[in-house]
DOPADO-916760 format. One record per residue (C-alpha): x, y, z; residue in one letter. Coordinates in steps of 0.001 Angstrom, whole numbers, padded with zeros to 6 digits, always signed. Each point is the difference from the previous one (the first is absolute). Example, Ala and Ser with C-alpha at 12.3 -4.5 7.8 and 13.67 -1.06 7.14 Angstrom:
<atoms>
+012300-004500+007800A/+001370+003440-000660S/
</atoms>
This chain:
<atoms>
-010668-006606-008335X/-000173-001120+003457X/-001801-003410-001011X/+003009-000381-002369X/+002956+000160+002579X/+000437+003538-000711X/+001053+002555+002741X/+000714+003607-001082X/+001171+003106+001839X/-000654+003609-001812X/+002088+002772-000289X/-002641+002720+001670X/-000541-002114+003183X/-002131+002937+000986X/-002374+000230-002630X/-000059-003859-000656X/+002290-001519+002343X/-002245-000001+002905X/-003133+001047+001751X/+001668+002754+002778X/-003495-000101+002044X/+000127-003374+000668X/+001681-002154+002408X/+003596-001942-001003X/-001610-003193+000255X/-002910+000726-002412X/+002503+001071-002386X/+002479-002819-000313X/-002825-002289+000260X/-002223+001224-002382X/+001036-002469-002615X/-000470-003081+002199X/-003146+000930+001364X/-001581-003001-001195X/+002455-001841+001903X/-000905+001157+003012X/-003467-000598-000223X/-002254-002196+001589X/-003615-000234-001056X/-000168+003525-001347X/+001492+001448+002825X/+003539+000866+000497X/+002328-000943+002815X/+000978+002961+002030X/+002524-002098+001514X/+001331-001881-003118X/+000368+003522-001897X/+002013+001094+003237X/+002435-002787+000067X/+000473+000177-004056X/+000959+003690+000644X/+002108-000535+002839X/+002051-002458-001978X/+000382+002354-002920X/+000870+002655+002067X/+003046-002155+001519X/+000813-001295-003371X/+000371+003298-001294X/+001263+001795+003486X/-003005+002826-000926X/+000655+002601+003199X/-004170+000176+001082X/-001378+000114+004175X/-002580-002368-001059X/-001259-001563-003409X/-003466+001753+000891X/+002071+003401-000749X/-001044+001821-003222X/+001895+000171-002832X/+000411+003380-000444X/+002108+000360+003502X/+002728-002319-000890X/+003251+002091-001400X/+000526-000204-004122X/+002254-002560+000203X/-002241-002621+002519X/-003115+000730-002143X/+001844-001128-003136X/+001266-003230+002039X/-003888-000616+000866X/-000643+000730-004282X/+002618-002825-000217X/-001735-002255+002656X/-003177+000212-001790X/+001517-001088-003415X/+001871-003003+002076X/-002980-000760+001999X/-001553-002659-002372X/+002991-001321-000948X/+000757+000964-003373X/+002088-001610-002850X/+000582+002983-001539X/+000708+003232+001446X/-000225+003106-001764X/+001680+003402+001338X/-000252+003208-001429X/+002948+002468+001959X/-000395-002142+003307X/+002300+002141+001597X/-001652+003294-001088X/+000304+002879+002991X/+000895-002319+002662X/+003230+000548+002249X/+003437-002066-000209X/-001214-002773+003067X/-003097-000628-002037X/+000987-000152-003213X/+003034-002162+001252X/-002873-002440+001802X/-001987+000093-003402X/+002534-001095-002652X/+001029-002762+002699X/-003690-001668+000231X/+000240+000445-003997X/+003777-002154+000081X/-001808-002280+002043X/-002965-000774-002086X/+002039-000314-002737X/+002246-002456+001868X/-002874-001853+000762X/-000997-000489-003681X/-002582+002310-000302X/-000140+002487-003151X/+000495+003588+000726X/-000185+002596-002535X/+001058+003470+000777X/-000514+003150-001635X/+002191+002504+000928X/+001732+003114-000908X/+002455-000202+003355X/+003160-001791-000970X/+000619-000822+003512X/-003277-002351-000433X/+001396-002344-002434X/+002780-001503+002485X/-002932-002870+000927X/-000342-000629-003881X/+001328-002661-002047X/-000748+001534-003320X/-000482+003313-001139X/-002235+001431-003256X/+000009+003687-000380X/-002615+001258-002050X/+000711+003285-002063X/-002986+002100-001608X/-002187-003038+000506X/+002096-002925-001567X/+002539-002365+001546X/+003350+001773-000414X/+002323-002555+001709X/+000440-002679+001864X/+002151-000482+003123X/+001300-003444+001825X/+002072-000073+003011X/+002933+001966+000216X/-001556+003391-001060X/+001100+003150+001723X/-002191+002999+000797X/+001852+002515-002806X/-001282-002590-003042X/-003327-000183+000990X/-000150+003506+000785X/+001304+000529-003241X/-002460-002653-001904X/-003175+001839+002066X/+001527+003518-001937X/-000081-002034-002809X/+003558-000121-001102X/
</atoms>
């Protein structure tokens, strides 16, 4: 998926989101390891800097990006899920509940770096059950017992697509 411009971001960031025992760096670089490579051997220094930029990007709330995982608050170890997916520069972006168990200030910071990728042309497909999500969207498919139940364009309000994801 990776080789095909494909960055993704799970809904269980625990169970497949991250690895907690590991540092921040390792994680949001592990799909551009290759990258920063030389000879085999990877650049402590390169990984460090592609980190550091990702964790500006993404304001992620770490002391260092040698810091495991598993320290960082719910909401800054979803924004380092999210700078892992962005980290080799997708085309596509796939997120399933993005904004699953974080607070207000992250989930705010979230859905902005999603409006921005989109504004920047890249594809984002959500998956969502939060109707607060689907402000950053420009279209809107709710699926009912498995099957595309309707379609939404702009202008949508949150009581018809709550009402399409009932089914009605």
């Amino acid at each position: 998926a990776i080789k095909e411009g494909i960055g993704y971001v799970p809904e269980d960031r625990y169970a497949r989101g991250f690895i907690g025992c590991r540092s921040l760096a390792d994680n949001v670089t592990l799909p551009v390891l290759g990258n920063l490579s030389r000879g085999g051997f990877l650049s402590l220094r390169r990984q460090c800097n592609e980190a550091q930029k990702l964790v500006k990007e993404l304001d992620i709330k770490v002391a260092s990006v040698s810091q495991k995982v598993s320290e960082l608050s719910g909401g800054n170890q979803q924004k380092s899920t999210l700078a892992r997916a962005l980290s080799s520069n997708p085309k596509l972006l796939v997120l399933v509940e993005p904004t699953l168990g974080v607070d207000i200030s992250a989930k705010e910071l979230i859905l902005a770096s999603i409006r921005e990728l989109r504004n920047k042309g890249r594809t984002v497909l959500l998956v969502s059950d939060d109707v607060e999500d689907f402000w950053v969207c420009d279209r809107i498919i709710v699926m009912f017992k498995g099957r595309v139940f309707k379609r939404i364009g702009q202008g949508w309000n949150s009581h018809d697509i709550v009402m399409a994801m009932e089914g009605w």
